[in-house]
C-alpha positions as CSV (number, residue, x, y, z in Angstrom):
1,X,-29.0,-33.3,23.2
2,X,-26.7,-30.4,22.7
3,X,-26.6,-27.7,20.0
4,X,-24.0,-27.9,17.3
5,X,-23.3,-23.8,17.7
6,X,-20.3,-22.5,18.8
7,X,-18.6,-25.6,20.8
8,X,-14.9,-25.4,21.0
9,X,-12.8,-28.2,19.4
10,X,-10.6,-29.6,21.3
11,X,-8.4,-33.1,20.2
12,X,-10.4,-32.5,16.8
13,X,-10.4,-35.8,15.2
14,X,-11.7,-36.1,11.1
15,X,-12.1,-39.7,10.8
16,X,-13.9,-41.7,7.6
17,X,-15.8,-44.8,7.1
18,X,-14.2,-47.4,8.8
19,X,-16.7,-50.4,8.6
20,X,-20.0,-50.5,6.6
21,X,-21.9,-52.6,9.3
22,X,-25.9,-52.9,7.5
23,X,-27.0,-51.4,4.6
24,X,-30.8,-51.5,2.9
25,X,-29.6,-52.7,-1.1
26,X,-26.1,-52.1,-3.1
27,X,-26.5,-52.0,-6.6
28,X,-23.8,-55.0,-6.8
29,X,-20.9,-55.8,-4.4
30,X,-17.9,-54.3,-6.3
31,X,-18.0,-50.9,-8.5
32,X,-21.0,-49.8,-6.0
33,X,-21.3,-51.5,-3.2
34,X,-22.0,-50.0,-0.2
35,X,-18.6,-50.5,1.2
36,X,-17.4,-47.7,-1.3
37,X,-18.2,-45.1,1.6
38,X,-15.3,-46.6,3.3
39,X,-12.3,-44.3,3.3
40,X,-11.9,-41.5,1.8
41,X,-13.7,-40.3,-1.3
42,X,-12.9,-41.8,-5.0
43,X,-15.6,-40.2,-7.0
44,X,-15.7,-36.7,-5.7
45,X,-15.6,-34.0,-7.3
46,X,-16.7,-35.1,-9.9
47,X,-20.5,-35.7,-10.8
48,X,-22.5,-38.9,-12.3
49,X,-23.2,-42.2,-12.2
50,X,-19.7,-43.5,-11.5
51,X,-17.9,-46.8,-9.9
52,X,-16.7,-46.0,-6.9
53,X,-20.1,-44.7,-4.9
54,X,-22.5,-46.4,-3.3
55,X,-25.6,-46.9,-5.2
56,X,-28.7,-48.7,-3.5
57,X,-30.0,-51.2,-5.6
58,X,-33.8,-50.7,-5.0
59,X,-35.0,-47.3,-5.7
60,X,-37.4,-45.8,-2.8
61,X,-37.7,-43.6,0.4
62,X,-36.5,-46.5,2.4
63,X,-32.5,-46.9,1.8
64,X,-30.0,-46.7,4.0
65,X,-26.1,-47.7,5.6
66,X,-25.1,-48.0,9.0
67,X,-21.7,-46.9,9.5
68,X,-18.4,-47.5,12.3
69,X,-15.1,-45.3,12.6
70,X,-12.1,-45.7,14.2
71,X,-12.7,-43.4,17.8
72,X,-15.8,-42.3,19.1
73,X,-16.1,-38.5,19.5
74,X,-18.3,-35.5,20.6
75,X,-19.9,-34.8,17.0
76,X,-18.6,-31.2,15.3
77,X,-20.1,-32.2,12.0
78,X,-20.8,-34.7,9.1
79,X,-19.2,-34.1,5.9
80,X,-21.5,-36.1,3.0
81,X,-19.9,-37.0,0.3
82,X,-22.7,-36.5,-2.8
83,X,-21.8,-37.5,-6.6
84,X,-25.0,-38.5,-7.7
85,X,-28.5,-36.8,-7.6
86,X,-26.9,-34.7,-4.5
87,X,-30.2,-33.8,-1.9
88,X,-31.6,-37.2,-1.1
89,X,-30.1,-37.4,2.4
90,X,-33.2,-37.2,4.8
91,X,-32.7,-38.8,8.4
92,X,-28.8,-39.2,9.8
93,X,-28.7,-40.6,13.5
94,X,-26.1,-41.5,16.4
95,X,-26.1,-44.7,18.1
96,X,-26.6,-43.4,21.8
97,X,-25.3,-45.4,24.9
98,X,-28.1,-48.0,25.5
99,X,-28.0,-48.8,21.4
100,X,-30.3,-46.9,20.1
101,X,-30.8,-44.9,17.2
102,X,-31.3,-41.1,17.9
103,X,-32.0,-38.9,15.4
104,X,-29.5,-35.5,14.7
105,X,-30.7,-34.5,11.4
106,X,-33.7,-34.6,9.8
107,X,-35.8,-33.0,6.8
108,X,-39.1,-33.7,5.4
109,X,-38.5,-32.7,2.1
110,X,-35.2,-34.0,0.3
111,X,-34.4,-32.4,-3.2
112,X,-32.8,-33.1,-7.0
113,X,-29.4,-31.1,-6.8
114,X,-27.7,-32.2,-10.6
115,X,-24.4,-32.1,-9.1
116,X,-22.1,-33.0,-6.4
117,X,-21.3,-31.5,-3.0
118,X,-20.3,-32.0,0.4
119,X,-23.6,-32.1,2.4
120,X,-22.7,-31.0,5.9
121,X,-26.4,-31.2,7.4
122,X,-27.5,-28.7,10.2
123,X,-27.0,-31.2,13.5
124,X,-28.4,-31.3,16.8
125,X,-24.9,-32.3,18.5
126,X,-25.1,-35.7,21.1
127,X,-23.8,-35.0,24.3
128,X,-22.5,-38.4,24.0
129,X,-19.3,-39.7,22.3
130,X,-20.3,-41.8,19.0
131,X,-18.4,-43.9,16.3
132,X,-21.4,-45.0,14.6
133,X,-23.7,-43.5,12.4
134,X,-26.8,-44.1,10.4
135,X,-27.2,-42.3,7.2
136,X,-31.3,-42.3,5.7
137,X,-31.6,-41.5,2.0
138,X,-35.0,-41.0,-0.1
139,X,-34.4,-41.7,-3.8
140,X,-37.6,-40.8,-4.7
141,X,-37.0,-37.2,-5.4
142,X,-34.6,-37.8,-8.5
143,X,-36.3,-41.1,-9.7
144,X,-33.3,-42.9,-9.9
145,X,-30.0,-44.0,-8.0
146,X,-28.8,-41.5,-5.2
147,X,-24.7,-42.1,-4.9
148,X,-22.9,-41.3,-1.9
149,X,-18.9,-41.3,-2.1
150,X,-17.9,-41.0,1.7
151,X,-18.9,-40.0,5.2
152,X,-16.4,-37.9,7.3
153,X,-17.1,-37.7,10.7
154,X,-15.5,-34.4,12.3
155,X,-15.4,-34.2,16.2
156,X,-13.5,-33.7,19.5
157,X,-12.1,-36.4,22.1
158,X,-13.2,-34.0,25.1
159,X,-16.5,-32.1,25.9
160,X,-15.9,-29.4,28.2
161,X,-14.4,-25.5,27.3
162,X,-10.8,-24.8,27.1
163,X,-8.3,-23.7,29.0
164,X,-8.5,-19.5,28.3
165,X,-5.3,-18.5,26.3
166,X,-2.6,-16.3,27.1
167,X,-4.4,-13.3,25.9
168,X,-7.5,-14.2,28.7
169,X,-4.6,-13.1,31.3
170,X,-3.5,-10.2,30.0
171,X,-6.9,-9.2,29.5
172,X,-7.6,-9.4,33.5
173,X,-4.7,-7.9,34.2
174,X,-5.3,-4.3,32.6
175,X,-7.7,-4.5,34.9
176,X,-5.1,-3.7,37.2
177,X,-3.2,-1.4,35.4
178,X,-3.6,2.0,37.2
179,X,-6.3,0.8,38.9
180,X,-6.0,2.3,42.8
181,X,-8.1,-1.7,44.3
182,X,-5.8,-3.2,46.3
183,X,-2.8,-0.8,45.4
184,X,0.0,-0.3,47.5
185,X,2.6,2.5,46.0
186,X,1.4,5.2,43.9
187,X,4.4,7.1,41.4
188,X,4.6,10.5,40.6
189,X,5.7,10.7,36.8
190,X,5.7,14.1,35.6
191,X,2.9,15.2,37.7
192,X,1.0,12.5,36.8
193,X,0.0,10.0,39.4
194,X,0.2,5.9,38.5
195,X,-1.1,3.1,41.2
196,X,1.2,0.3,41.3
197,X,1.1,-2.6,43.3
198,X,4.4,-4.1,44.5
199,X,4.1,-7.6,44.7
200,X,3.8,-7.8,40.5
201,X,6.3,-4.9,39.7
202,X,8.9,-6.9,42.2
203,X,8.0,-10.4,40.5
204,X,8.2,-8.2,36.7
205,X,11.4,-5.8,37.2
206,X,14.5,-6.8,39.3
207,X,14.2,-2.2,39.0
208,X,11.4,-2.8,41.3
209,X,12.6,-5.6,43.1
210,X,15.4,-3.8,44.4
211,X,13.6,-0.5,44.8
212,X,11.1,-2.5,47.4
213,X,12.8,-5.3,48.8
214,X,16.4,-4.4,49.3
215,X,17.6,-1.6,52.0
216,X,16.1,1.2,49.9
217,X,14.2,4.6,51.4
218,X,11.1,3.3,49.5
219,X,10.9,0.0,51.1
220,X,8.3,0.8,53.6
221,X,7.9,3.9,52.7
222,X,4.2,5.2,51.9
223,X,5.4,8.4,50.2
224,X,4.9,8.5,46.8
225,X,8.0,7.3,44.4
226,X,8.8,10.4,41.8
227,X,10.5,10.4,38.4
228,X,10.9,13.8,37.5
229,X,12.6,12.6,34.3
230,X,10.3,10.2,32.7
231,X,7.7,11.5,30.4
232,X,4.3,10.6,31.5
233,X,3.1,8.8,28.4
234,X,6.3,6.5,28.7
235,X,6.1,5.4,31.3
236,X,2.2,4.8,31.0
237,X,3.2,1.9,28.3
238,X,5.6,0.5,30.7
239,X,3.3,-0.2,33.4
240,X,1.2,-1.2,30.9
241,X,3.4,-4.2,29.7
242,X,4.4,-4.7,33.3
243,X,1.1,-6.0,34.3
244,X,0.1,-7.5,30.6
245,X,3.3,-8.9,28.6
246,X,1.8,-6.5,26.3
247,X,2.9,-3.5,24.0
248,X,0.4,-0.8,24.4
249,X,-0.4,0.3,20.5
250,X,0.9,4.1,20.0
251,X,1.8,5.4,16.8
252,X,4.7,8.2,17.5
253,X,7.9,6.3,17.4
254,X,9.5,9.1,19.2
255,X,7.8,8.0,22.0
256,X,8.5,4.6,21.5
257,X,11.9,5.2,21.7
258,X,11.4,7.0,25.1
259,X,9.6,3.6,26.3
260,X,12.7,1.8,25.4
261,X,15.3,3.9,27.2
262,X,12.4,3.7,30.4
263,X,12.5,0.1,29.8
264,X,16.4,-0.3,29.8
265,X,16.4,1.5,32.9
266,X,13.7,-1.0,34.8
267,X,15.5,-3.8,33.6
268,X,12.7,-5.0,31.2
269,X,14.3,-6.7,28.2
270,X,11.4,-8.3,26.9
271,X,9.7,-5.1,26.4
272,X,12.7,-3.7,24.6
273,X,12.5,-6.4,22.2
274,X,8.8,-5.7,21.8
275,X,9.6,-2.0,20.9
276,X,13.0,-2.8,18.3
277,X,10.1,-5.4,16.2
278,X,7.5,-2.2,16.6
279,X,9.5,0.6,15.3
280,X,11.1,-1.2,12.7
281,X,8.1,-2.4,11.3
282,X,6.7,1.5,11.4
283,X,10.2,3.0,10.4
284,X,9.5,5.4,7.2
285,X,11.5,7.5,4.6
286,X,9.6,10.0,6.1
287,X,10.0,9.6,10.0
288,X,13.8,7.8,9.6
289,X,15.7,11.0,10.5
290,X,13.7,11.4,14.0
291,X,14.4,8.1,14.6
292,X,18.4,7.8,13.9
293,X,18.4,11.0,15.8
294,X,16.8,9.5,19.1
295,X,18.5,6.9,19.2
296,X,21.8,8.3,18.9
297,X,20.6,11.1,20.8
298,X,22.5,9.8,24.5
299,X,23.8,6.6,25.6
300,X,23.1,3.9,25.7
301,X,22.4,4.0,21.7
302,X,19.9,2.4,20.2
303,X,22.3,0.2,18.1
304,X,19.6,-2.0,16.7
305,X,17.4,0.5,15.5
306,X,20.7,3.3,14.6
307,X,21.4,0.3,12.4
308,X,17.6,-0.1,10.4
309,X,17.4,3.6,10.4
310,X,20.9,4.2,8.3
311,X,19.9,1.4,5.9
312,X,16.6,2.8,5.6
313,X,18.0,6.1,4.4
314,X,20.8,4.7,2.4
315,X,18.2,3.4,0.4
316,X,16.2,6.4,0.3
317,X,18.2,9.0,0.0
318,X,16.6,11.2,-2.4
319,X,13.6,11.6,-0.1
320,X,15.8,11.9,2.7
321,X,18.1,14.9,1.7
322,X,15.0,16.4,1.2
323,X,13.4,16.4,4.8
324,X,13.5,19.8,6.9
325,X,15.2,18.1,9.3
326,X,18.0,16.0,7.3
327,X,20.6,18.8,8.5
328,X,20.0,17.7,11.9
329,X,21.9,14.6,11.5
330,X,25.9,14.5,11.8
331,X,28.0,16.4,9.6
332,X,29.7,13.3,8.5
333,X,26.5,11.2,8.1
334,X,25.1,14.2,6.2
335,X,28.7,14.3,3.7
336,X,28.2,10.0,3.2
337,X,25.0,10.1,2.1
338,X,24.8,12.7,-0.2
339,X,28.4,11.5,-1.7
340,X,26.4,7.6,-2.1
341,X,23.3,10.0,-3.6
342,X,26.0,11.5,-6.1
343,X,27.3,8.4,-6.9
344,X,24.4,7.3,-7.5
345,X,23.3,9.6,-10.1
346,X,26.4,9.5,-11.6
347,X,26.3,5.7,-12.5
348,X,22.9,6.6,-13.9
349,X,24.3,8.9,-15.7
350,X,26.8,6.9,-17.2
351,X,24.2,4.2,-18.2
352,X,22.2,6.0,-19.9
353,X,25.1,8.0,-21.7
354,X,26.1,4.3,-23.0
355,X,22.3,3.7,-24.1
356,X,22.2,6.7,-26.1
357,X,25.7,5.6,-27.7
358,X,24.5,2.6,-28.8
């Protein structure tokens, strides 16, 4: 018998009381038999002595239903269903394989909760599939009836782990990034030397695939590759998503914009999508200007994040006239905003000269 802890759920199934198939007493066959565990619950949340539950009709240590659902599943949990005198659950067992009755929760003490609940009881998980159950309760401790509502059974089709995600791949593969094992071609990036390894730049960056498989000087050659015009920390994010499909996190949105021109240049459009979403979701009153300005700054622009930037300080204006660097922009970008600033305050103006008329 398995523990309960930490099993993935895979094809999780929540199924309730299909078929009551033995019971110990019902207190009658209609308003609380012990078919009205079938289904889902009627009674709950509320709390009392209400149609709708199953009450035993003898009141002892001794009473009990056998239940049957739909599939039978590798056991997550029991949900119990209590509306009456909660705490009298004691024994709840799986029918195993050969027919028996094994036991997968049990306490030797049951209580007098004055309210209801769902009772999801520690279990020792079956390795075994199971669609039937037998739930044990001891009405002794309250003195009286102990109603249960319904049973859900929560579980899984399939017992084994599951597949690793995405994320499980990208993790191995910064293993690689920069990593000299098994690298063939090493760059020289500002004086700064990256280990690369052909055979996943050429599969990531038609840049790379022609740089090593077409009738290029660096095909076979073991010399290392130089970009004397790529900053460093740039390209550092490229290989990065190269090897992961992921955006390495970096603040400066200068540099960011640096990535992206690297990235138009290799031919990697997936990671210049990554860095539009990224900068526009950091893009500030206070870092706007830098941004317009890079990405105006030489062709190609920007166009994507030229156009965020000029909305962003349309709509901030006032904080933007102010930055040191707000007379860096174009002359004629500098004349529109402050005339949409001055218009601006003039309609203000105007409003609240009509306010003070009134």
């Amino acid at each position: 018998m398995a523990s309960n802890s930490g099993r993935p759920k895979i094809g999780e199934l929540r199924q309730w009381v299909k078929k009551v198939t033995a019971f110990s007493s019902q207190y009658n066959n209609s308003s609380w038999a012990a078919n009205c565990v079938i289904g889902n619950p009627r009674v709950y949340p509320q709390y009392g002595d209400l149609h709708g539950a199953w009450a035993s009709k003898d009141i002892d240590a001794n009473q009990f239903v056998e239940l049957c659902y739909e599939e039978a599943v590798f056991i997550d949990e029991i949900n119990i269903y209590e509306t009456y005198h909660a705490g009298a659950v004691k024994r709840v067992a799986a029918k195993n394989p050969t027919g028996h009755w094994e036991t997968i929760y049990e306490t030797p003490r049951c209580q007098k909760i004055n309210k209801s609940r769902i009772f999801t009881p520690p279990i020792q998980r079956p390795d075994y599939p199971v669609d039937e159950l037998r739930v044990e309760v001891d009405c002794t401790a309250c003195g009286t009836w102990a109603e249960l509502d319904a049973i859900e059974l929560v579980g899984s089709k399939f017992n084994f782990e599951p597949p690793p995600p995405p994320s499980e791949l990208a993790d191995d593969m910064t293993e690689l990034v920069n990593n000299p094992l098994f690298s063939d071609v090493i760059f020289l990036v500002g004086g700064q030397q990256f280990h690369g390894h052909k055979a996943i730049m050429t599969v990531r960056s038609d840049y790379f695939k022609a740089l090593f498989c077409d009738n290029m000087k660096e095909k076979n050659s073991s010399a290392p590759i130089e970009f004397l015009d790529i900053n460093p920390d740039a390209f550092e994010v490229v290989l990065h998503y190269i090897y992961t499909n992921t955006l390495l996190p970096k603040e400066d949105c200068t540099l960011l914009l640096e990535v992206w021109r690297v990235a138009d240049r290799f031919v990697l459009d997936g990671l210049k999508s990554h860095l539009i979403l990224d900068i526009s979701n950091k893009i500030s009153p206070n870092n706007v200007v830098d941004i317009y300005l890079e990405a105006t700054s030489c062709l190609p622009e920007i166009e994507e994040l030229k156009n965020v930037a000029l909305s962003m300080m349309k709509k901030h204006i006032g904080e933007v006239v102010r930055l040191p660097n707000f007379t860096s922009l174009p002359q004629e970008l500098m004349v529109e905003l402050i005339q949409k600033m001055t218009e601006g305050m003039s309609i203000a103006d105007s409003t609240r000269s009509k306010s003070n008329k009134k």
